[in-house]
C-alpha positions in Angstrom: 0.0 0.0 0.0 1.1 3.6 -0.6 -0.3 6.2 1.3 -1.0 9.8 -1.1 -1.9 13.3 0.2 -5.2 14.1 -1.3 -6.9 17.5 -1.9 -10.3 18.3 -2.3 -11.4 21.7 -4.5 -12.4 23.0 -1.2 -9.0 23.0 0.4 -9.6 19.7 3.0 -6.2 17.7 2.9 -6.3 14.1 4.0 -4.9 10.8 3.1 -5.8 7.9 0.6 -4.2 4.4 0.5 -3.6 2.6 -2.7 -1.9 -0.1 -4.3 -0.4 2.4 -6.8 -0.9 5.4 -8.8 -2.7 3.5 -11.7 -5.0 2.7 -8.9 -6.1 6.1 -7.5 -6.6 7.2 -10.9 -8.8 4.3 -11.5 -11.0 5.3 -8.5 -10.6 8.3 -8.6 -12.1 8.7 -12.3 -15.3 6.1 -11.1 -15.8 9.0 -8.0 -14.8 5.9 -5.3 -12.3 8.3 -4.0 -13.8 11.2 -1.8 -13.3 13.7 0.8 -14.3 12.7 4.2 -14.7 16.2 5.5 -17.3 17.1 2.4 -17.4 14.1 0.4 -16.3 16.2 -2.3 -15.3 13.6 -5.3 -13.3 16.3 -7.5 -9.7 15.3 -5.7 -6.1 15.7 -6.5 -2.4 14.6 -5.2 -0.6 17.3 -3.6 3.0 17.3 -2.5 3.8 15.3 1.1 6.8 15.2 3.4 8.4 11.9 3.5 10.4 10.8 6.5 12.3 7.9 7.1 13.5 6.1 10.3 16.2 3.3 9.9 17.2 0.5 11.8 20.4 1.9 12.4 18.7 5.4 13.8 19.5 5.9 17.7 16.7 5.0 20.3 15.1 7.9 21.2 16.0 9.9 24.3 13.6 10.6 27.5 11.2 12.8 26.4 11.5 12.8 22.4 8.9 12.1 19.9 9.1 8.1 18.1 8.0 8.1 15.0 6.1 4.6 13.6 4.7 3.5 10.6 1.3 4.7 9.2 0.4 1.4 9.8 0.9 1.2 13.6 -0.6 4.6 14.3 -4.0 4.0 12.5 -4.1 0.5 14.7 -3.3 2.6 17.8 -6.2 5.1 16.8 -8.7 2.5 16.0 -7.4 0.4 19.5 -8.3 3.9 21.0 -11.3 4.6 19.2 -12.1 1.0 20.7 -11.7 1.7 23.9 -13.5 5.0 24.4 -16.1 5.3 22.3 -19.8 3.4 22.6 -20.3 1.8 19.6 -23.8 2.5 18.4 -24.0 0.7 14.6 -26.5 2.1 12.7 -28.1 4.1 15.3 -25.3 6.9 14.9 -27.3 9.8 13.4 -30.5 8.8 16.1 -28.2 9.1 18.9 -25.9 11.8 17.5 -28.9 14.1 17.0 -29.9 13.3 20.4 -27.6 14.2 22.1 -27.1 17.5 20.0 -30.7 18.3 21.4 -30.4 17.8 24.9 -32.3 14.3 25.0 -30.2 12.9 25.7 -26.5 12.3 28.0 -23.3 13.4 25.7 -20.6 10.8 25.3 -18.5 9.7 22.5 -20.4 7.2 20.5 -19.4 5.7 17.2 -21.0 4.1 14.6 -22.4 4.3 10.8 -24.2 6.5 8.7 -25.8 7.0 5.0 -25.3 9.4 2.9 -28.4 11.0 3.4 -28.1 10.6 7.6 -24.7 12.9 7.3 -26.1 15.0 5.2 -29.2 15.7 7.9 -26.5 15.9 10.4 -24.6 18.7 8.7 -27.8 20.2 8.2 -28.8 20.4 11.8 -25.4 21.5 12.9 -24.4 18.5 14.9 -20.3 18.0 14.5 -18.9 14.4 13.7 -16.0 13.0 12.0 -15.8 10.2 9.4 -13.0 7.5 10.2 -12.4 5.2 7.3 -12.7 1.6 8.6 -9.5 0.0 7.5 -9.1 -3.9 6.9 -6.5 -5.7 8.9 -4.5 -9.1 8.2 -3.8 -9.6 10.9 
């Protein structure tokens, strides 16, 4: 997997992973690829820093920052994800909403959505952020 900065026309930067280039084209030209801030489908590459950590690299000292692979951080933010948020499946918008009017208690919930649910969401002024679901193998 490779991961890309992407661009929306609306300025939102995040990141896509793809097998290759030929591949992001290829989804990007059926409208699979799109932003997760406004699901904006007219997206581009932009320019990303690259940084590399070798084997031979000293440990790190007391109190400095350890960099890990993409990998391991989006397992460590799904593991936390996990641990502190209710799942609530396909009840998200229900509960979300709910919570946004006072109904009901406020705690960090996850869960799924449709199009249209997000899009009543937005509408209503109730704050939520899409997390792409990545596959494991192991």
């Amino acid at each position: 997997m490779i991961i890309y900065d992407l661009q929306c026309e609306k300025g939102h930067k995040f990141e896509g992973w793809f097998e290759d280039r030929a591949a992001f084209e290829d989804q990007k030209a059926r409208k699979l690829v799109a932003c997760p801030i406004c699901g904006g489908c007219n997206v581009e590459m932009v320019l990303s820093s690259l940084s590399i950590m070798g084997k031979e690299s000293m440990a790190p000292q007391r109190g400095q920052d350890v960099e890990i692979s993409p990998m391991k951080a989006l397992r460590l933010f799904h593991e936390y994800l996990d641990k502190n948020f209710d799942d609530v499946g396909d009840k998200f918008a229900e509960v979300a909403l709910k919570m946004h009017n006072g109904e009901e208690e406020q705690k960090n919930i996850k869960g799924t959505t449709t199009k249209v649910e997000e899009d009543m969401l937005k509408e209503d002024g109730v704050q939520f952020i899409k997390v792409p679901i990545p596959k494991f193998d192991s």
